[in-house]
C-alpha positions, 0 to 999 in steps of 0.5 A: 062393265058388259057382260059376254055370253058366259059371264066373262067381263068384257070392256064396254067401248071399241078400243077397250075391247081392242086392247082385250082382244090384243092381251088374249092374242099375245098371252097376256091374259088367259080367255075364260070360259064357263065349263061346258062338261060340268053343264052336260053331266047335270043334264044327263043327270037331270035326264036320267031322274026324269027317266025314272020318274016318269012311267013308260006311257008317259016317256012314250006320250011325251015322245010323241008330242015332241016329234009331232011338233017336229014333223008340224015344222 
């Protein structure tokens, strides 16, 4: 059975997607969903172990290379 983008079963042909989409429509079933806040927080985490790890000159030079690439667009 394929895949959707945050994992979830999905039926393969048209009318079995059909029918999935019907049940979610009407209750029967309940669409699932990965849990975005979980995801943000290990960002911010990620974020603020990178910030502390990193000296000021580094943070700062990486800051510049980003928005050079950005104002290169």
């Amino acid at each position: 059975m394929p895949k959707g983008p945050q994992g979830q079963k999905r039926p393969a042909d048209v009318i079995g997607n059909a029918v999935h989409i019907a049940k979610i429509a009407t209750g029967e079933i309940e669409e699932t969903h990965l849990k975005q806040p979980a995801k943000r927080k290990s960002g911010l985490a990620g974020a603020s172990a990178r910030k502390k790890s990193l000296t000021a000159e580094e943070r700062s030079e990486i800051a510049k290379l980003a928005a050079e690439k950005r104002w290169k667009q």
